[in-house]
C-alpha positions as CSV (number, residue, x, y, z in Angstrom):
1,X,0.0,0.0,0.0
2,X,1.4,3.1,-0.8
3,X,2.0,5.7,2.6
4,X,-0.3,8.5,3.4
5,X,0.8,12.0,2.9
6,X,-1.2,14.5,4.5
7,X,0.0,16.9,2.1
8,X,-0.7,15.4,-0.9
9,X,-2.7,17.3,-3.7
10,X,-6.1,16.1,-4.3
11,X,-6.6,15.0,-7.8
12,X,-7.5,16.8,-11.0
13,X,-10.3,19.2,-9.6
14,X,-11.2,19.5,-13.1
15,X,-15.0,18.2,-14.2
16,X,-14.5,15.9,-17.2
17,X,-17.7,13.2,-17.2
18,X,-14.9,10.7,-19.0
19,X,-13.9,10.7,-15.7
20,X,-14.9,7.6,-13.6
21,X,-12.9,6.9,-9.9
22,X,-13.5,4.9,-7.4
23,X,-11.7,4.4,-3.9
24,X,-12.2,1.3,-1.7
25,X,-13.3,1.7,1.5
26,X,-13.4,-2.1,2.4
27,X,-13.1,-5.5,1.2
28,X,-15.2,-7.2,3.8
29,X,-14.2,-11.1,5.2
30,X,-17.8,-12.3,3.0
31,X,-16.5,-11.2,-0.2
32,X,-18.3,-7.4,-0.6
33,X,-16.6,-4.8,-1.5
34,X,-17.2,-1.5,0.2
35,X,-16.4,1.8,-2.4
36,X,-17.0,5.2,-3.1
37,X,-17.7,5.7,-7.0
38,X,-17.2,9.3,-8.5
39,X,-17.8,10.9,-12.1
40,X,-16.0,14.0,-12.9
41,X,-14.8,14.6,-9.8
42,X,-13.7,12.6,-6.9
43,X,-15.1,14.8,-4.4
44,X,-18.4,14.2,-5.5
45,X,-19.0,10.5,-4.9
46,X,-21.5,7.9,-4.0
47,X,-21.0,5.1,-1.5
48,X,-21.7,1.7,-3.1
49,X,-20.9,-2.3,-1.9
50,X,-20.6,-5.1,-4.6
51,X,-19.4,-8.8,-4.4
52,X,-15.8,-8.7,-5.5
53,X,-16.8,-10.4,-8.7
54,X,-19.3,-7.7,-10.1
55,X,-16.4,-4.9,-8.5
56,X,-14.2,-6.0,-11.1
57,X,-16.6,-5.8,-13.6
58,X,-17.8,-2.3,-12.7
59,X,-14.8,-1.0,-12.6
60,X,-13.4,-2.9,-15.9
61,X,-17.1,-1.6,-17.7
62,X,-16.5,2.4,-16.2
63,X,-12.8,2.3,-16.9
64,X,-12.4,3.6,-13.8
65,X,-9.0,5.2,-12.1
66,X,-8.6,4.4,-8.6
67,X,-7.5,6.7,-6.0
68,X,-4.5,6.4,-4.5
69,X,-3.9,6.6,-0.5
70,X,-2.0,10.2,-0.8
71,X,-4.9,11.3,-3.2
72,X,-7.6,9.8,-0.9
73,X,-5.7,11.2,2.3
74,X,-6.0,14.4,-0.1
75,X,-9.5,14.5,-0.7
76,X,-9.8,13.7,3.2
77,X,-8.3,16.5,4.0
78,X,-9.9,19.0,1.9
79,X,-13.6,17.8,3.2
80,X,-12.1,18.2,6.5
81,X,-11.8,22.1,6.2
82,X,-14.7,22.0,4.5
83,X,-16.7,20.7,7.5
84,X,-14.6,22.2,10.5
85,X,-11.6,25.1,9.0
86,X,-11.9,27.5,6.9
87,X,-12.3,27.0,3.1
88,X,-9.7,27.9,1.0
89,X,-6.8,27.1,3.7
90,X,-3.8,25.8,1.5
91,X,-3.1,23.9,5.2
């Protein structure tokens, strides 16, 4: 697993629809996977759980890019100060 930066810049906060991401939350013991799924932007993202099976699929079907830790650490962070700091802080 790559380490976790809390410094790392968030992805491309550029909407393109092409876009598909997901970032794994979980892969559970009974063979569910727990994800977020994003298009356009990875800030924006739903929470969805598939057996590992159809996962592959999905992802295979959206083309999808997954998040890395530093860029999920990154997104983290900037919902953070959205919720309890300041927008806008570059810290």
């Amino acid at each position: 697993m790559p380490s976790q930066s809390p410094h790392a810049e968030p992805p491309s906060r550029t909407f393109d629809v092409t876009r598909r991401y997901v970032r794994v939350r979980e892969c559970r013991d009974d063979g569910f996977v727990e994800f977020d799924f994003s298009i356009g932007d990875p800030g924006l993202s739903v929470e969805l759980v598939m057996s590992a099976r159809d996962y592959a699929s999905f992802c295979a079907t959206h083309h999808v890019c997954q998040l890395s830790d530093d860029e999920a650490a990154a997104l983290d962070l900037e919902q953070l100060k959205w919720r309890y700091g300041t927008p806008g802080v570059a810290e």
